[in-house]
N, CA, C and O atoms as CSV, one atom per row, in Angstrom:
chain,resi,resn,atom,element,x,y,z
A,1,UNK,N,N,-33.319,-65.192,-186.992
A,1,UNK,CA,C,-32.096,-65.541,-186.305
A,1,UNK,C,C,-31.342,-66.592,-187.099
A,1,UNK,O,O,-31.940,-67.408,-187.801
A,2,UNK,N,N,-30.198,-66.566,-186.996
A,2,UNK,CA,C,-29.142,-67.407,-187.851
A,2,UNK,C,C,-28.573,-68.463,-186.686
A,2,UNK,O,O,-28.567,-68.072,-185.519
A,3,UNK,N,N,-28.084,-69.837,-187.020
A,3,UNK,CA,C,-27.869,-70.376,-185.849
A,3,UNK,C,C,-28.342,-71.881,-185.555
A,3,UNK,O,O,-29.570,-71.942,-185.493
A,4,UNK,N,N,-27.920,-72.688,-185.427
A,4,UNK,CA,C,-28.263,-74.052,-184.816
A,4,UNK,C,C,-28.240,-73.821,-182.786
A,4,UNK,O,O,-27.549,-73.056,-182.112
A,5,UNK,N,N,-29.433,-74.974,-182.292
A,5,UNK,CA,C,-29.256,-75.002,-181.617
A,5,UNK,C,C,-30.028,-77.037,-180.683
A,5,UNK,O,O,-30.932,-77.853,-180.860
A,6,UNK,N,N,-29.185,-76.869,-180.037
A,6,UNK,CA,C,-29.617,-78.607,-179.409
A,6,UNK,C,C,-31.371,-78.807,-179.011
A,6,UNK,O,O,-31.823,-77.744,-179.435
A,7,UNK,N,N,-32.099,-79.288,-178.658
A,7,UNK,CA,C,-33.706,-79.828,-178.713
A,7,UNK,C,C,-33.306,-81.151,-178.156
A,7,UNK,O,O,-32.390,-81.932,-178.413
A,8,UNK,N,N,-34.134,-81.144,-177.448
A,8,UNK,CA,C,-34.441,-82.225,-176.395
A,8,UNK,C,C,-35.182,-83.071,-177.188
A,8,UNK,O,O,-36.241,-82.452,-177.294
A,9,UNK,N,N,-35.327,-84.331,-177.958
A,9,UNK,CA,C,-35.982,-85.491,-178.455
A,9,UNK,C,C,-36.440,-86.536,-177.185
A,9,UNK,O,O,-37.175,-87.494,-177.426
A,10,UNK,N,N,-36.124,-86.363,-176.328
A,10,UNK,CA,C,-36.105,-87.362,-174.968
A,10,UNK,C,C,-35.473,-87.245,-173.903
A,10,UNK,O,O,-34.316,-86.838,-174.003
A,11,UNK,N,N,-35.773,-87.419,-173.147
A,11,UNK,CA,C,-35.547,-87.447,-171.246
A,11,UNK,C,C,-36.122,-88.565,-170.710
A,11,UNK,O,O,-36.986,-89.351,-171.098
A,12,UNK,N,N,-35.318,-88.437,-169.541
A,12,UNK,CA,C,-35.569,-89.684,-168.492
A,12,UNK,C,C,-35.108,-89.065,-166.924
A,12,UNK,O,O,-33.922,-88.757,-166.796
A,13,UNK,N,N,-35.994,-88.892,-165.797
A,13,UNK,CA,C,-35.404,-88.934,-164.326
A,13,UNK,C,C,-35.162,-87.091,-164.496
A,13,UNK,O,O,-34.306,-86.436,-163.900
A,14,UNK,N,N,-35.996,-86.663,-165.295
A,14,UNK,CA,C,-35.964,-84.956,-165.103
A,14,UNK,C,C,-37.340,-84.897,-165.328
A,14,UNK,O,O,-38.035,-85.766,-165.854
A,15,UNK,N,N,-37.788,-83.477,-164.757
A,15,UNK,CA,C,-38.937,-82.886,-165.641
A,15,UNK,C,C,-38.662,-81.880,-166.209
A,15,UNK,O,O,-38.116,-80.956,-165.606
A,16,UNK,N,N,-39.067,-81.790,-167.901
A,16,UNK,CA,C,-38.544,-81.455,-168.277
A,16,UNK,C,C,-39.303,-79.811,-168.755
A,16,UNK,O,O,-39.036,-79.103,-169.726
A,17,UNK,N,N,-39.975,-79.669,-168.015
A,17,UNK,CA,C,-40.448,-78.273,-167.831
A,17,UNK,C,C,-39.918,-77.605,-166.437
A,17,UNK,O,O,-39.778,-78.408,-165.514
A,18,UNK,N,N,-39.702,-76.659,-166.250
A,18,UNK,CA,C,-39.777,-75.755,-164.830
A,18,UNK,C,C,-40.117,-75.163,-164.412
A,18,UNK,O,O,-39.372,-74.215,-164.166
A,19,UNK,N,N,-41.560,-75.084,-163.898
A,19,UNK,CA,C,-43.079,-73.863,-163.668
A,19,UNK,C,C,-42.254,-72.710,-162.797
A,19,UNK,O,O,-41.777,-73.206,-161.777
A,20,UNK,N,N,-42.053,-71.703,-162.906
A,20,UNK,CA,C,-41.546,-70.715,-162.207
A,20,UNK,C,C,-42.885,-69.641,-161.662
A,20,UNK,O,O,-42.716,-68.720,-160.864
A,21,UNK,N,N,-44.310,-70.035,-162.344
A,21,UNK,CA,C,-45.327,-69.618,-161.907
A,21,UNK,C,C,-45.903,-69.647,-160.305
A,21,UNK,O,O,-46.179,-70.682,-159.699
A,22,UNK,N,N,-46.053,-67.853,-159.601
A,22,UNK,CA,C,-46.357,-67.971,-158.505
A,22,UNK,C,C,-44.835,-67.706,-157.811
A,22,UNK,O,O,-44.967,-67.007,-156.807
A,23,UNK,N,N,-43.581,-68.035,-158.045
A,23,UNK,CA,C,-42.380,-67.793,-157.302
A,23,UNK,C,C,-42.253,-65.702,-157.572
A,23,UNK,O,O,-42.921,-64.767,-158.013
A,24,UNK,N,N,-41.338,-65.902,-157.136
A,24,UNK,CA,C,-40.991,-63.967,-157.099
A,24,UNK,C,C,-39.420,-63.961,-157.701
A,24,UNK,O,O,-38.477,-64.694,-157.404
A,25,UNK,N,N,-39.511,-62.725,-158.773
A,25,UNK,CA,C,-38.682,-62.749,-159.446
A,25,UNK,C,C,-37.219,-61.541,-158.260
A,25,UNK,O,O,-37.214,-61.629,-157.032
A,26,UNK,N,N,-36.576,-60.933,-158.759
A,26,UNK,CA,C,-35.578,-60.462,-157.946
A,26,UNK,C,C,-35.914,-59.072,-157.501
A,26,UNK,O,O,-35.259,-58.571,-156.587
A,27,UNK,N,N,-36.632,-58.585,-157.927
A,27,UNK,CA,C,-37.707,-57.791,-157.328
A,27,UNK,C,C,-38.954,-57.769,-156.788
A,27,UNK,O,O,-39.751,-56.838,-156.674
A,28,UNK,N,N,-39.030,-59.036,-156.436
A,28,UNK,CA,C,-40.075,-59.458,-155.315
A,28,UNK,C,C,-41.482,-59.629,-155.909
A,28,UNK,O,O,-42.425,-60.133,-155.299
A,29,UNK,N,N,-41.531,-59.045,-157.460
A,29,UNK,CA,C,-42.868,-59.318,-158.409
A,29,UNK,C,C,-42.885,-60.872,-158.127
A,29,UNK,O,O,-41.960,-61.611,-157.790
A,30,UNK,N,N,-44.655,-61.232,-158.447
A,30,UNK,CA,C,-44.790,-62.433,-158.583
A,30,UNK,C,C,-44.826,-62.659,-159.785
A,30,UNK,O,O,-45.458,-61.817,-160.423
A,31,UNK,N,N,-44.222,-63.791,-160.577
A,31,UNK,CA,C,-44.193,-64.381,-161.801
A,31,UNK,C,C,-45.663,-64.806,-162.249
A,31,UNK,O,O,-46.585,-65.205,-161.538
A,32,UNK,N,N,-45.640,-64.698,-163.009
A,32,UNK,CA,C,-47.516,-65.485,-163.556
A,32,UNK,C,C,-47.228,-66.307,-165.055
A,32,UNK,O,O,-48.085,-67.040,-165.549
A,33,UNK,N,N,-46.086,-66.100,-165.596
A,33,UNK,CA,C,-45.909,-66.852,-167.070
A,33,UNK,C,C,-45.263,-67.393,-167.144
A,33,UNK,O,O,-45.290,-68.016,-168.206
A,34,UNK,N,N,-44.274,-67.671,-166.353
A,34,UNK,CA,C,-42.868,-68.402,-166.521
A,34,UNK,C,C,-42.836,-69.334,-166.532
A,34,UNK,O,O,-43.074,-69.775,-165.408
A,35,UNK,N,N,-42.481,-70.780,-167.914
A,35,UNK,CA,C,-42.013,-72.257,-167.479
A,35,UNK,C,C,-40.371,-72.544,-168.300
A,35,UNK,O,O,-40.103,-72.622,-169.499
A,36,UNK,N,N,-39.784,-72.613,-167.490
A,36,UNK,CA,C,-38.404,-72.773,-168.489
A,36,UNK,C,C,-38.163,-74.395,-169.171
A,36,UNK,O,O,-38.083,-75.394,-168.457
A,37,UNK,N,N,-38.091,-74.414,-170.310
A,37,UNK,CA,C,-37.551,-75.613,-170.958
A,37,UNK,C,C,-36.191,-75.895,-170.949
A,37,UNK,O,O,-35.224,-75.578,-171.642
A,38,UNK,N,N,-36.468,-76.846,-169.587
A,38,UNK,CA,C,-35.365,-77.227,-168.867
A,38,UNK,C,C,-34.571,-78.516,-169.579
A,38,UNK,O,O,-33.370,-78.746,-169.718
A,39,UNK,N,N,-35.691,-79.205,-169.944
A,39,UNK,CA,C,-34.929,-80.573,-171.458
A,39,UNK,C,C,-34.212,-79.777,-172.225
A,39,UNK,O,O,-33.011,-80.023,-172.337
A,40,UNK,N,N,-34.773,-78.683,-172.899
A,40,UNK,CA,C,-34.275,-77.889,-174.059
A,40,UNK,C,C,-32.519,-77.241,-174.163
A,40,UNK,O,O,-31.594,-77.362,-174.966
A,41,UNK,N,N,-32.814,-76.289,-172.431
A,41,UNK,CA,C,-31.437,-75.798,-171.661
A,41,UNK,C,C,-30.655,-77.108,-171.849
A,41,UNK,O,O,-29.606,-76.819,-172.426
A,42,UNK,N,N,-30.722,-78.390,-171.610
A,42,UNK,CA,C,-29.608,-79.272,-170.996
A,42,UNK,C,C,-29.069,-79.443,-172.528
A,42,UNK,O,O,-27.851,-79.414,-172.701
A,43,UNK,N,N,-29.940,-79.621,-173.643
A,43,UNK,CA,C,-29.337,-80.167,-174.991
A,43,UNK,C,C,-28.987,-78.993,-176.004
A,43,UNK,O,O,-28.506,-79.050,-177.135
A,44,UNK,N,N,-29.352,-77.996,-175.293
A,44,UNK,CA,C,-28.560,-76.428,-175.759
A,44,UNK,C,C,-26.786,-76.473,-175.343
A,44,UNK,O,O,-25.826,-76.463,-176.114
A,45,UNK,N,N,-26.805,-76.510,-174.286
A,45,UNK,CA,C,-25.742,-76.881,-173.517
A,45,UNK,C,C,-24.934,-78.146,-173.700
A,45,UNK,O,O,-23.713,-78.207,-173.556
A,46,UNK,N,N,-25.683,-79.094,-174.013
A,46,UNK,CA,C,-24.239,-80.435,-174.671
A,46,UNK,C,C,-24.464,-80.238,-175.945
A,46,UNK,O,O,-24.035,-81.154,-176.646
A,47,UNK,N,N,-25.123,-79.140,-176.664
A,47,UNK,CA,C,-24.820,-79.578,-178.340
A,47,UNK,C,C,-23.617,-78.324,-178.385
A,47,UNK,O,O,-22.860,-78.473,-179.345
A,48,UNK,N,N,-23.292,-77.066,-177.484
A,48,UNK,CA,C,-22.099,-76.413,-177.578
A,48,UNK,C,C,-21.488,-77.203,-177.145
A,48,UNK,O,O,-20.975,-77.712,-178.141
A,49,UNK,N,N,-21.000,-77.928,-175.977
A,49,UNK,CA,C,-19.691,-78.914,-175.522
A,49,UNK,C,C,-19.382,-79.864,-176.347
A,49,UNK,O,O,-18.274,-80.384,-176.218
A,50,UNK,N,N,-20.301,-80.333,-177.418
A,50,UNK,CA,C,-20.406,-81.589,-178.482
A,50,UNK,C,C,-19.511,-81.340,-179.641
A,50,UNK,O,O,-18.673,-82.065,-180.177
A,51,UNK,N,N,-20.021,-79.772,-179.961
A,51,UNK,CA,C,-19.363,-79.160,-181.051
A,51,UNK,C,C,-19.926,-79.685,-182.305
A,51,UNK,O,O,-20.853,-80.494,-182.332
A,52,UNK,N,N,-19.358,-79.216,-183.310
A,52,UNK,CA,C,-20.029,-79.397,-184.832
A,52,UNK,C,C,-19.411,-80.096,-185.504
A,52,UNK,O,O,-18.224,-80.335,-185.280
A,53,UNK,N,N,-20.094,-80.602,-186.519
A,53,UNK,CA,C,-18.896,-81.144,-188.100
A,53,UNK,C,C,-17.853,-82.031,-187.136
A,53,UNK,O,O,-18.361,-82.881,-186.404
A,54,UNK,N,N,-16.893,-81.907,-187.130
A,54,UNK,CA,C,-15.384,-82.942,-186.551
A,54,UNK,C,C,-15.017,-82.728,-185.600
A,54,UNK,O,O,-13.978,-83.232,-185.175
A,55,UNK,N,N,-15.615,-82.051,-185.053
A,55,UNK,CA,C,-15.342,-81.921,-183.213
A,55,UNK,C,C,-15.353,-83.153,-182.488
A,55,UNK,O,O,-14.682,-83.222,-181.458
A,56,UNK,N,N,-16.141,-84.318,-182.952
A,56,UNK,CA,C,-16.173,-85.938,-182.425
A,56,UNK,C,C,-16.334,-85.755,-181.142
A,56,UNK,O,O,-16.129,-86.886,-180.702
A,57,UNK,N,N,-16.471,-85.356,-180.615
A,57,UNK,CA,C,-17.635,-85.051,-178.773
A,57,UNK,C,C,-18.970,-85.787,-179.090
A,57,UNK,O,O,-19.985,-85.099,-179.203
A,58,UNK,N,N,-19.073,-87.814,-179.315
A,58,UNK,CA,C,-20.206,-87.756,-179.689
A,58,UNK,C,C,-21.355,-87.563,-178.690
A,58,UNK,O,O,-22.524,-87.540,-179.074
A,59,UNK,N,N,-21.025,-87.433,-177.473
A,59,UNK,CA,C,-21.942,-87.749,-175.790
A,59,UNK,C,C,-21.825,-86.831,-174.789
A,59,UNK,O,O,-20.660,-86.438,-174.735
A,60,UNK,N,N,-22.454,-86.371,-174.057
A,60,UNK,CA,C,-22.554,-85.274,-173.169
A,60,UNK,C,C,-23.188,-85.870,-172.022
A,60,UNK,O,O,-24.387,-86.131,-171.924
A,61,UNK,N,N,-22.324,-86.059,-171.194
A,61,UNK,CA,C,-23.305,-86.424,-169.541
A,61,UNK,C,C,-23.385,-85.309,-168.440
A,61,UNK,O,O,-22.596,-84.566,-167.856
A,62,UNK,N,N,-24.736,-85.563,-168.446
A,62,UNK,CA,C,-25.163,-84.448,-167.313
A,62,UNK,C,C,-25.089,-84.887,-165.778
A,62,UNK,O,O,-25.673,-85.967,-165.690
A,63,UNK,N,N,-24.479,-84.375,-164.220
A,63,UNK,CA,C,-25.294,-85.114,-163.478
A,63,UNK,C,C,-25.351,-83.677,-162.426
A,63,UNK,O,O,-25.093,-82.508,-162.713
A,64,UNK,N,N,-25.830,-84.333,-161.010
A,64,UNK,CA,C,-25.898,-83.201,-160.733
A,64,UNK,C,C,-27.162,-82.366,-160.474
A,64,UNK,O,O,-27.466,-81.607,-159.554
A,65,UNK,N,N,-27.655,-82.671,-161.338
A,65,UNK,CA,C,-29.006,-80.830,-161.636
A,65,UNK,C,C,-29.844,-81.269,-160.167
A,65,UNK,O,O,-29.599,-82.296,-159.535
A,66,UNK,N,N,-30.840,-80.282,-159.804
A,66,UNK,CA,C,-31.475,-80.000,-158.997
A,66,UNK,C,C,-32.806,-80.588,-159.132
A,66,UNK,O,O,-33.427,-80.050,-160.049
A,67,UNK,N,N,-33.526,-81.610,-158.464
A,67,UNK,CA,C,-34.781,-81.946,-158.273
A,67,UNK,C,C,-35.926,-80.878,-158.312
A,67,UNK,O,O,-35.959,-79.901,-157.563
A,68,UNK,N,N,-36.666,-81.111,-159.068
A,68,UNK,CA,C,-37.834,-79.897,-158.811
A,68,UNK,C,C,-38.744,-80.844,-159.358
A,68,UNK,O,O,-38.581,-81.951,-159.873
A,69,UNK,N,N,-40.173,-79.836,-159.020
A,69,UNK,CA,C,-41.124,-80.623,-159.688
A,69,UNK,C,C,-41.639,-79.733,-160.825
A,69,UNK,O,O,-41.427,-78.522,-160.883
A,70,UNK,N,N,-42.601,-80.716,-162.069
A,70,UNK,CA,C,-43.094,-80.034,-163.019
A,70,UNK,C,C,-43.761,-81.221,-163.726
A,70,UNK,O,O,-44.188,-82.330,-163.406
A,71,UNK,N,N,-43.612,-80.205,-165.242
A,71,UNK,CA,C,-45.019,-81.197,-165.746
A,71,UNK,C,C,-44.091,-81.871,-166.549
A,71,UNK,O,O,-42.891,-81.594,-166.571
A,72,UNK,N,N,-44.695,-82.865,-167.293
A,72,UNK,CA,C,-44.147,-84.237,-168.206
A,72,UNK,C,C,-43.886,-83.830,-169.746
A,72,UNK,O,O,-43.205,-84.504,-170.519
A,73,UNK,N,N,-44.442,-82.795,-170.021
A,73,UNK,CA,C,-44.763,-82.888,-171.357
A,73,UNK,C,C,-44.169,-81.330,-171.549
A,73,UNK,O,O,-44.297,-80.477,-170.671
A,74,UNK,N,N,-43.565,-81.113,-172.707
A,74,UNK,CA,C,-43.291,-79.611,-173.548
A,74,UNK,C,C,-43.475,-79.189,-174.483
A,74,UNK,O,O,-42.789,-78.475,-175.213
A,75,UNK,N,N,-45.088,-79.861,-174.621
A,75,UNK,CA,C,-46.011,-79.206,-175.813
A,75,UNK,C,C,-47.284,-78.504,-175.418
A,75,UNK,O,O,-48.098,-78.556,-174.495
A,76,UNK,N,N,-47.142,-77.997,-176.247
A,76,UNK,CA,C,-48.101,-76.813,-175.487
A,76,UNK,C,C,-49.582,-77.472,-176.487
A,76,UNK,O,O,-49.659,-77.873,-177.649
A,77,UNK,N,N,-50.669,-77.325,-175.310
A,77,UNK,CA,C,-51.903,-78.298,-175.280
A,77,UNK,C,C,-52.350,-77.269,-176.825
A,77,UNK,O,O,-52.269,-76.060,-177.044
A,78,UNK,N,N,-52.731,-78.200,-177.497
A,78,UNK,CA,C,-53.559,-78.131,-179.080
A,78,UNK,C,C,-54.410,-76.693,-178.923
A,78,UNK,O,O,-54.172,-75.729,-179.650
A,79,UNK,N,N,-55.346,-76.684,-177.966
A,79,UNK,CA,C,-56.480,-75.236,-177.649
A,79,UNK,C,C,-55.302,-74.253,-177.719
A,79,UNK,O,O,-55.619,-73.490,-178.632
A,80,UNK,N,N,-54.289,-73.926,-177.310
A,80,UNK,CA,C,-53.045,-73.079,-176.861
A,80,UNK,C,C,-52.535,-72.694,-178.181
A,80,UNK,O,O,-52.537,-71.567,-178.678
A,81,UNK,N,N,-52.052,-73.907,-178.728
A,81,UNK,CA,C,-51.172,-73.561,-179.812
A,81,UNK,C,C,-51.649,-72.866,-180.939
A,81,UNK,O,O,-52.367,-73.245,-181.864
A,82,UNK,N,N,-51.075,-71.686,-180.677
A,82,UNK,CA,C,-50.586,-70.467,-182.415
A,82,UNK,C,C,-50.449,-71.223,-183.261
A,82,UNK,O,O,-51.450,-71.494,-183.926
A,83,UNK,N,N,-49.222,-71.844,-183.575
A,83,UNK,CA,C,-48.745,-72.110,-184.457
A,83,UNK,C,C,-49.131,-73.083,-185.507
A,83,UNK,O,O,-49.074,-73.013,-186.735
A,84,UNK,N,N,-49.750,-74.488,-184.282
A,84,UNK,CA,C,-50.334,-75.417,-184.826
A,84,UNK,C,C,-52.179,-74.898,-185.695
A,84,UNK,O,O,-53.031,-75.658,-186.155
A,85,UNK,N,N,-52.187,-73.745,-185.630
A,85,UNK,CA,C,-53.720,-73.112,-185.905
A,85,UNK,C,C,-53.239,-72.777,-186.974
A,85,UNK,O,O,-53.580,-73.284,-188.043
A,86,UNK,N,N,-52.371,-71.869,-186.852
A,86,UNK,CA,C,-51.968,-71.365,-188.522
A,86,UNK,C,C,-51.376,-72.042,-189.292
A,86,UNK,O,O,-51.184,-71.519,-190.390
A,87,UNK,N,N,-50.797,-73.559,-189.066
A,87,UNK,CA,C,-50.173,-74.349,-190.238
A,87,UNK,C,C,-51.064,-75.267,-190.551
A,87,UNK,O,O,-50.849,-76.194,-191.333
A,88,UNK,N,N,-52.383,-75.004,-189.803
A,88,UNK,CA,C,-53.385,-76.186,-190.092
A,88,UNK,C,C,-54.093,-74.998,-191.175
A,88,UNK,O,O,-54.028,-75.512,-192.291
A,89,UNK,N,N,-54.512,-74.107,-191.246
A,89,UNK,CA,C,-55.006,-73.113,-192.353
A,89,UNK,C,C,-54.346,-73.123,-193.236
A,89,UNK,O,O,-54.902,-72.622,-194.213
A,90,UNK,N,N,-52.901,-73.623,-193.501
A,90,UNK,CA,C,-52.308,-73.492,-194.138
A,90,UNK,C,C,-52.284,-74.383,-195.435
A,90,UNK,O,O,-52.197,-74.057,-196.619
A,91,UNK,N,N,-52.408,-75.817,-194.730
A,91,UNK,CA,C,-52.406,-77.162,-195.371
A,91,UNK,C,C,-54.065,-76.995,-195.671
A,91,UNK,O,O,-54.276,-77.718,-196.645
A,92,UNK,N,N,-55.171,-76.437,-195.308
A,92,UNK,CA,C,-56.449,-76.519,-196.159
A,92,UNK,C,C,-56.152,-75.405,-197.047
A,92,UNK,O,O,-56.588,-75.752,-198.145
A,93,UNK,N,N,-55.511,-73.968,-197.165
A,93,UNK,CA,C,-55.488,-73.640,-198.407
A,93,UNK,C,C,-55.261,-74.250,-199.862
A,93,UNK,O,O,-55.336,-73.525,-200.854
């Protein structure tokens, strides 16, 4: 994919995951995988309103959003991680 996009470096007074696990999707299935990166969505969303290069939008305020609960963290636990397995094989080659 070609493309920039905003990443959440920090939050405060959100969580910044959104377990959708166990709810029912619009056909009444129950979800079993779903967590949306809800930090991620908000700085996806002010880095288009921010704009690029000379657009000078240096700040984006959010207010508003919806209370929910979730977890603290949007890394996925070390046992889990793909990625972190194969770039660690990588650096002992």
């Amino acid at each position: 994919r070609f493309g920039v996009t905003g990443v959440a470096i920090g939050w405060s007074g959100i969580s910044p995951i959104r377990d959708w696990r166990g709810a029912s999707d619009i056909h009444g299935r129950k979800l079993e995988i779903t967590l949306e990166a809800v930090a991620d969505e908000i700085a996806g969303m002010a880095n288009l309103l921010m704009g690029e290069a000379g657009d000078s939008t240096p700040a984006v305020v959010v207010r508003g959003l919806p209370r929910f609960d979730g977890d603290g963290s949007v890394f996925m636990p070390q046992e889990r991680d793909v990625i972190r397995a194969v770039l660690s094989k990588c650096r002992e080659a």
